[in-house]
C-alpha positions in Angstrom: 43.3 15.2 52.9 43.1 18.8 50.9 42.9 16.9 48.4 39.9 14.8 49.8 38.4 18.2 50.9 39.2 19.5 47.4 37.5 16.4 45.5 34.8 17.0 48.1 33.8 20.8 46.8 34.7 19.9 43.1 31.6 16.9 44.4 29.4 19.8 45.7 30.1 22.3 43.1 29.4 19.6 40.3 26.4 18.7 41.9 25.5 22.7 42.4 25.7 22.6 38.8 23.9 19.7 38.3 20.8 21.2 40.4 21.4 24.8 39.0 21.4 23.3 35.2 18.7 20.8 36.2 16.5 24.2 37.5 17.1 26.1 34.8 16.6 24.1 32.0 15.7 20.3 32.5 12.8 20.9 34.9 11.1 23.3 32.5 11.4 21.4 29.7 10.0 18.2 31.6 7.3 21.3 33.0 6.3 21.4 29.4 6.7 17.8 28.3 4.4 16.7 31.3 1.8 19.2 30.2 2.2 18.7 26.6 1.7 14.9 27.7 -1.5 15.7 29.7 -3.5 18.4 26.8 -2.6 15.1 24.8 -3.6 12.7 27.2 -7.0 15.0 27.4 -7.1 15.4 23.8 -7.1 11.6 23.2 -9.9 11.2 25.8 -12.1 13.8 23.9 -11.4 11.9 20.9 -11.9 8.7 22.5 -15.2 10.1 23.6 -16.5 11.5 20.6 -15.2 8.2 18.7 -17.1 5.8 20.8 -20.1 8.5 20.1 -19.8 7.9 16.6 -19.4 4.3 17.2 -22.4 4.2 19.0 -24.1 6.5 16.2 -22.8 4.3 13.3 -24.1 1.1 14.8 -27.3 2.5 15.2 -27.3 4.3 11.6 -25.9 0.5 10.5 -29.1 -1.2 12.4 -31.6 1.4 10.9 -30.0 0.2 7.2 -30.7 -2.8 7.6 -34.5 -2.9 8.6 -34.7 -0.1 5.8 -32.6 -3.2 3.5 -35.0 -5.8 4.7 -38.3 -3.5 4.2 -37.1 -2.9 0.5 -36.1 -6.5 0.4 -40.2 -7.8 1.2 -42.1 -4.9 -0.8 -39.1 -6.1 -3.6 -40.9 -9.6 -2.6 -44.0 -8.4 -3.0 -43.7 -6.4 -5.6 -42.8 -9.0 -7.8 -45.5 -11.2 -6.8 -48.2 -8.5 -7.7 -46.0 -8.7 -11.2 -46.2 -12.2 -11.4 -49.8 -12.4 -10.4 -50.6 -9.4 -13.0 -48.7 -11.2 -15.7 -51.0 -14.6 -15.3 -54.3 -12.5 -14.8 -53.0 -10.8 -18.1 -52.2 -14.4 -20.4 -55.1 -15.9 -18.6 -57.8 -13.0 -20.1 -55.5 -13.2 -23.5 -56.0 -17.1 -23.6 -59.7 -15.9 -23.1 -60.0 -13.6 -25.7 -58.0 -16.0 -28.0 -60.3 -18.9 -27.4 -63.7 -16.7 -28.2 -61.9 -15.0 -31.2 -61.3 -19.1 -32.4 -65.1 -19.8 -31.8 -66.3 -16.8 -33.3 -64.2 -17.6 -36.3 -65.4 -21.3 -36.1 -68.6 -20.0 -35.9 -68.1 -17.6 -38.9 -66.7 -20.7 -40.7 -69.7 -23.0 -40.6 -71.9 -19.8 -41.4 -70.2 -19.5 -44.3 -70.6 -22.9 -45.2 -74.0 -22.9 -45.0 -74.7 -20.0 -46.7 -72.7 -21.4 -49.6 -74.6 -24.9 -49.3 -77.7 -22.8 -49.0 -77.2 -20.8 -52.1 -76.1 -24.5 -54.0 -78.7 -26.2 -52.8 -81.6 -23.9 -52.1 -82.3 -23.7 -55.9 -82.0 -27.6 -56.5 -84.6 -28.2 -54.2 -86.7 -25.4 -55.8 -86.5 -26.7 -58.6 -87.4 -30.3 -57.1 -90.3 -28.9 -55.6 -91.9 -27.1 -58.1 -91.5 -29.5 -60.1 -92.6 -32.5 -57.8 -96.0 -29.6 -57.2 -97.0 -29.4 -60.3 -96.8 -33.2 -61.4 -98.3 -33.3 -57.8 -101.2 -31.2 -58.6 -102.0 -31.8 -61.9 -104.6 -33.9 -60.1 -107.9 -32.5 -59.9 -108.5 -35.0 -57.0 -105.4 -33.6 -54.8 -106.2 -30.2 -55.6 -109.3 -30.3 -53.5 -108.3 -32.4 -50.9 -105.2 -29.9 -50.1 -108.0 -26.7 -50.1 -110.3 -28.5 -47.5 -106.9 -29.7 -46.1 -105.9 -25.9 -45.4 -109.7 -24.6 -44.9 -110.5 -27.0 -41.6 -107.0 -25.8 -40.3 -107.8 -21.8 -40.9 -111.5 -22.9 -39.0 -109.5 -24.4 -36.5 -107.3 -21.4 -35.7 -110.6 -19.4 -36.3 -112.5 -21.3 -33.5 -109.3 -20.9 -31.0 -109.0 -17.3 -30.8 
């Protein structure tokens, strides 16, 4: 039985102890943990917070790029059209200019031609003439007849005005 009673205090001294050692130094550092655990706790909130902010701000900076992308995308559209349209209007008036600079040089060509057959033939017929004239007019007959010929024509004229 003493040694019940003795087992008994050893008990309540031990758990004494247990409290006093508990007091003194467990319950301050689970003081500290607990608060360390809530700034943390309240820290990750904040940085919850502002992370779902910039979330939130990144989807609508990501939304903006893209209508931004697209825009570029149709004036890119667009642009290229006006190109394409420039470049056509440019070989069309070059196919133009290429044509008329082939008729003028046809043209150029035959006028050419035809002053070389003029200057070849001009002074063959010349000659032809003058010489068909004067075996023409050696005639006294068709001498006269051509200045009556060319007198009733000047009277006509004459009479007209």
């Amino acid at each position: 039985m003493l040694n019940s009673i003795f087992n008994g205090i050893n008990f309540c001294v031990f758990c004494a102890l247990l409290v006093y050692v508990f007091k003194r130094y467990i319950v301050d550092l689970l003081r500290r943990e607990i608060v360390t655990d809530r700034l943390m706790r309240d820290t990750f909130k904040v940085r919850l917070v502002k992370l779902q902010q910039q979330e939130e701000h990144l989807d609508v900076a990501s939304v903006h790029q893209e209508n931004i992308y697209v825009d570029l995308l149709e004036k890119v559209s667009r642009w290229q059209s006006a190109v394409e349209l420039e470049k056509m209007a440019q070989n069309k008036q070059q196919q133009v200019l290429i044509e008329a600079m082939h008729v003028r040089y046809e043209k150029m060509v035959q006028h050419q031609q035809y002053v070389k057959t003029c200057a070849l033939v001009i002074p063959v017929a010349l000659q032809g003439a003058r010489k068909e004239l004067r075996d023409y007019f050696q005639e006294p007959s068709h001498g006269k007849k051509y200045i009556q010929a060319l007198m009733s024509a000047i009277q006509r004229v004459y009479r007209e005005t």
